[in-house]
Steps between C-alpha positions, in 0.01 A plus 500: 500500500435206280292297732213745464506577874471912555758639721356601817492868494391734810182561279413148475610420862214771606236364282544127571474603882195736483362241287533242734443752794177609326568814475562609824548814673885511486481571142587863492814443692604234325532652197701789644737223589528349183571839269826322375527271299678203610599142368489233679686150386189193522616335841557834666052509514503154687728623769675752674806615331466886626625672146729274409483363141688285232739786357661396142900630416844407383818308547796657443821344382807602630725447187268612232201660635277273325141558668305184605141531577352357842263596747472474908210378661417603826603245813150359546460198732177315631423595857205434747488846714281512804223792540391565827180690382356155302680252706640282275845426302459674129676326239651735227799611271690750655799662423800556731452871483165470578610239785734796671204768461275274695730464761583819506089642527466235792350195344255388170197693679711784566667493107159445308221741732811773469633474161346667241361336212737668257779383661398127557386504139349141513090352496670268783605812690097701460321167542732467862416829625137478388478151726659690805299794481163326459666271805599739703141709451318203613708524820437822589127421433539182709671695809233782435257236578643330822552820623089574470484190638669599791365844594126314475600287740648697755194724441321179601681398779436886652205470434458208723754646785227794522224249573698326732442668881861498600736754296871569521565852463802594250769665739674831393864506417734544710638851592805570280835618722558906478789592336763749628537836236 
C-alpha cells in the first residue's frame, strides 16, 4: 500500500456510508453485518464484483519446482445494466461472477435490493440500493396518494348521485346453485 490509499475495510465501508447517510437509522444493523473484517482490492468499491478480489500466488515449474510469483485479478468488464426501479441504464464494473448472480436473483433490482451488503462488498453496490429504496419509497408514497385521490372522488361523485332524484339501486347477487352431499 504505497500509494497511501487505505484498504477498504468493512469498518471503513460502514463509516463512509453512515457518514454520507448522516447517520441514519440502519446503523445498528449495519454493523451486525460488518463484524468481519474484510478486504476489499480499490476497484472492487466502484463496482460490483460480489466477493471477488485480486488473490496473489505461485507458478510452479514442472522440472524444478522453482516458484514464480503472480497474482489473478478478478474478470471485471465495463457494463451498462438496466434497473427497472430508477429507469435508467447504470454504467459500472462488474465482474462475471457477479454478472451470473444477477441473472440468477432476476435482474440488477432484484441482485442489489436482495443482496446483502456484506456480500456485495462495494460503495457502488450501498449507494445502488440506497437510490432504489429511496425510489421505490417515493412510489409507494406516490400510489398512496392517487389512491386518496381516488376514494375522494368517488366520495364526491356519491355524493352528487344522492342529490340527484333518480337512483339505481345496487342489485343482490345472484343465488349460488345447491350442491348435492
Amino acid at each position: 500500500m504505497s500509494s497511501g490509499k487505505k484498504a477498504l475495510t468493512s469498518k471503513l465501508l460502514h463509516a463512509t456510508m453512515t457518514m454520507m447517510r448522516g447517520g441514519g437509522g440502519q446503523q445498528q444493523q449495519q454493523k451486525e453485518q460488518f463484524v468481519k473484517k474484510v478486504v476489499v482490492c480499490g476497484r472492487a468499491k466502484r463496482g460490483l464484483y460480489h466477493g471477488k478480489t485480486v488473490r496473489f500466488g505461485n507458478n510452479v515449474s514442472e522440472d524444478g519446482g522453482n516458484k514464480t510469483r503472480r497474482k489473478w485479478s478478478p474478470n471485471a468488464k465495463r457494463k451498462r445494466l438496466y434497473s427497472e426501479v430508477l429507469n435508467r441504464m447504470v454504467p459500472m464494473q462488474v465482474t462475471a461472477h457477479a454478472l451470473k448472480c444477477i441473472d440468477k436473483a432476476g435482474g440488477l433490482d432484484n441482485y442489489v435490493l436482495n443482496t446483502p451488503v456484506a456480500k456485495m462488498m462495494s460503495l457502488k453496490g450501498m449507494e445502488l440500493k440506497e437510490k432504489m429504496t429511496r425510489a421505490l419509497s417515493e412510489e409507494r408514497r406516490r400510489r398512496g396518494e392517487e389512491e386518496g385521490a381516488k376514494e375522494d372522488s368517488n366520495e364526491a361523485e356519491g355524493e352528487e348521485e344522492e342529490e340527484g332524484e333518480t337512483k339505481t339501486p345496487k342489485r343482490p347477487p345472484p343465488p349460488r346453485p345447491k350442491t348435492k352431499s
